[in-house]
N, C-alpha and C positions, 0 to 999 in steps of 0.2 A: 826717559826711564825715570821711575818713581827713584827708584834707587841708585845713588851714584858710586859708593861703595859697601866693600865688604870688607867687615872685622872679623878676621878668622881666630878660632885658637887652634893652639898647635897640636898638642897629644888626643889622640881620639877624633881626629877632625882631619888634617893637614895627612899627620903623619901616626899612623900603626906603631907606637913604640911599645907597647905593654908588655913582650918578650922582655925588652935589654929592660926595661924598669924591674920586672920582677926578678929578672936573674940577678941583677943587683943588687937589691935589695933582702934580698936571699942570703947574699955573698956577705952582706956588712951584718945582715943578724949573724950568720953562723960564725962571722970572725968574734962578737961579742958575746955565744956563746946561749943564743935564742933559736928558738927552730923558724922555719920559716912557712912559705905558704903556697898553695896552688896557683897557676898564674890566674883564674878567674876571680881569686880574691882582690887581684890587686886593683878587678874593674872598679871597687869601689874604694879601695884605698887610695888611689892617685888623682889628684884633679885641684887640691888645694895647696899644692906647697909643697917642699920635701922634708918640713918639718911637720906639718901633717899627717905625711906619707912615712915615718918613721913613727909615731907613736900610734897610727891606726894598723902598722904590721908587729910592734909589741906588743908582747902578752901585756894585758891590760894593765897590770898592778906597774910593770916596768914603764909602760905607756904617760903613766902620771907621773911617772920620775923625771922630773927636770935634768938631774946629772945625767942620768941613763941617755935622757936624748940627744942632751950636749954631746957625748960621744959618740953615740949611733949615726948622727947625722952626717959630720964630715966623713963617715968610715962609708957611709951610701955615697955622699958624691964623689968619694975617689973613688968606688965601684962603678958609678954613672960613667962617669970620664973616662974610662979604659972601654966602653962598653956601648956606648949608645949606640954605634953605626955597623953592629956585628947584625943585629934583625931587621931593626928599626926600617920602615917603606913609606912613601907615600901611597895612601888609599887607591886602588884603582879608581880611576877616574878622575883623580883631582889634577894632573898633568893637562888633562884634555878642558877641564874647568876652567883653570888658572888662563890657555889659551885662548880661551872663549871670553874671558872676562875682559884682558887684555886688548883682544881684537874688538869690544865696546868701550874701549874707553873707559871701565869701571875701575877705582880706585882698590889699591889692594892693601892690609895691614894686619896684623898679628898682634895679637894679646893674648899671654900664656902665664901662667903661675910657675910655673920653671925659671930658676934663676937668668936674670936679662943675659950676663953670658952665653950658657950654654943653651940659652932661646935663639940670637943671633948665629953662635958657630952652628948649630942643627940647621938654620934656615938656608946660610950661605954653602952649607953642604948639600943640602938636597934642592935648592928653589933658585940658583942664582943666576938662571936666565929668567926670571921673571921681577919684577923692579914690586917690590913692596914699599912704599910710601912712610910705612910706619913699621918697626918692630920693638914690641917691648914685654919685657918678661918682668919674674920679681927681681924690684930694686929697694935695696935698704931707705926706711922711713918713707914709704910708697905703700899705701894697706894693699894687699894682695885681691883678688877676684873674689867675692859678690862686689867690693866694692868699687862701685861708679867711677871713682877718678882718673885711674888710668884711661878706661874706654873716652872719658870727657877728654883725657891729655893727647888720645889718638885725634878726634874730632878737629880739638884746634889747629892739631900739627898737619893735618889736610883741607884744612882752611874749611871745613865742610860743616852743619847743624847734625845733631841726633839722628832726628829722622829720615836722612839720608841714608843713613847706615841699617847692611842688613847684617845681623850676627850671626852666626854661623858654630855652631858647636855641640857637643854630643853629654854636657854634663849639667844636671841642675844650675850651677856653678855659674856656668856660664847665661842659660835664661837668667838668670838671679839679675844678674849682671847688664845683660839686654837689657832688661825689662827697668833696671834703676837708671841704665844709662838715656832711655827711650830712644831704644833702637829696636829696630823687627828681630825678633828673637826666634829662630830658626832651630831644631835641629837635627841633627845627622845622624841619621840613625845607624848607620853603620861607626860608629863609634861604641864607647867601653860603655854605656848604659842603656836605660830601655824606653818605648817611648813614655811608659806609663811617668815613669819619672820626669822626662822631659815638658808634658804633657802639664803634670801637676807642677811644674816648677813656670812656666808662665808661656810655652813653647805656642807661638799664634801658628806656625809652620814644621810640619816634619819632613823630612827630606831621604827617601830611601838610596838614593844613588847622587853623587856628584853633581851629576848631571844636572838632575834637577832642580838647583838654585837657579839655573837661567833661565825658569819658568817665573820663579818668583820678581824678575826684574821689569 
């Protein structure tokens, strides 16, 4: 096989969580006294970070305020934490993926902008018959997704080159990322964006179902 592993991200990809993100974040505007937003808003809101994801759901003028998000933010992840595993699924098909992957011998590993915590507790919750090689989320003094390093720190840590790897995700973000990391940059369209964007973001593969990645190997 051309390709020996895959670097997944987690939201949008892995796992359906845009329900428990939106309600939550829902929950920590309305505790601070902001309205909040439809959940199709949040396909665009979420994918970089939860400080990101806190000043792209404030109204703008509050968005720029640095104190405003210093509060908002921890008031989202103790909403996150009571909340993630009320909707939150794996995509249909990605069970039957991961088995297929598994049964070749392909390496498997995660890279998410979700804090490295609650990237781990989510994976060990829903993935922990399947051995992931690598998991990492955001970690303080670590640049978050487009940029390159993390994807390079998965690489080493599976003893593997760039172009081994096929990336696997559903956000600009993440081609961005592919594409810096020089990895095959895939992505999933049944995740939170479109392909148009995926497309213009560097996307060499789209992929409508699960399934389909074990064409591209």
């Amino acid at each position: 096989m051309k390709y020996l592993a895959v670097l997944f991200d987690l939201d949008g990809t892995l796992l359906d969580t845009l329900d428990d993100l939106c309600d939550s974040m829902n929950a920590a505007l309305a505790l601070n006294g902001f309205p909040g937003h439809p959940i199709d808003a949040y396909r665009y809101f979420v994918g970089d970070g939860v400080e990101n994801l806190v000043r792209r759901a404030l109204p703008k003028a509050a968005g720029q305020d640095d104190e405003i998000v210093r509060r908002v933010v921890p008031a989202m992840r103790g909403e996150y934490s009571r909340r993630w595993m009320i909707k939150t699924r794996p995509y249909e098909g990605i069970p039957e993926l991961l088995d297929a992957l598994e049964a070749r011998g392909v390496k498997l590993a995660v890279l998410s902008n979700k804090p490295h915590t609650a990237t781990v507790e989510m994976m060990e919750h829903y993935f922990a018959r399947w051995h992931f090689d690598a998991v990492l989320g955001a970690r303080p003094g670590v640049p978050i997704k487009p940029d390159a390093g993390a994807a390079l720190e998965v690489c080493r840590s599976l003893g593997l080159p760039p172009d081994a790897f096929l990336y696997l995700g559903d956000t600009n973000t993440d081609m961005l990322t592919a594409r810096a990391a020089g990895m095959l940059p895939v992505g999933a369209l049944w995740g939170f964006r479109t392909a148009d964007e995926l497309k213009d973001s560097g996307a060499v593969e789209l992929t409508a179902h699960p399934g389909d990645v074990l064409k591209l190997l």
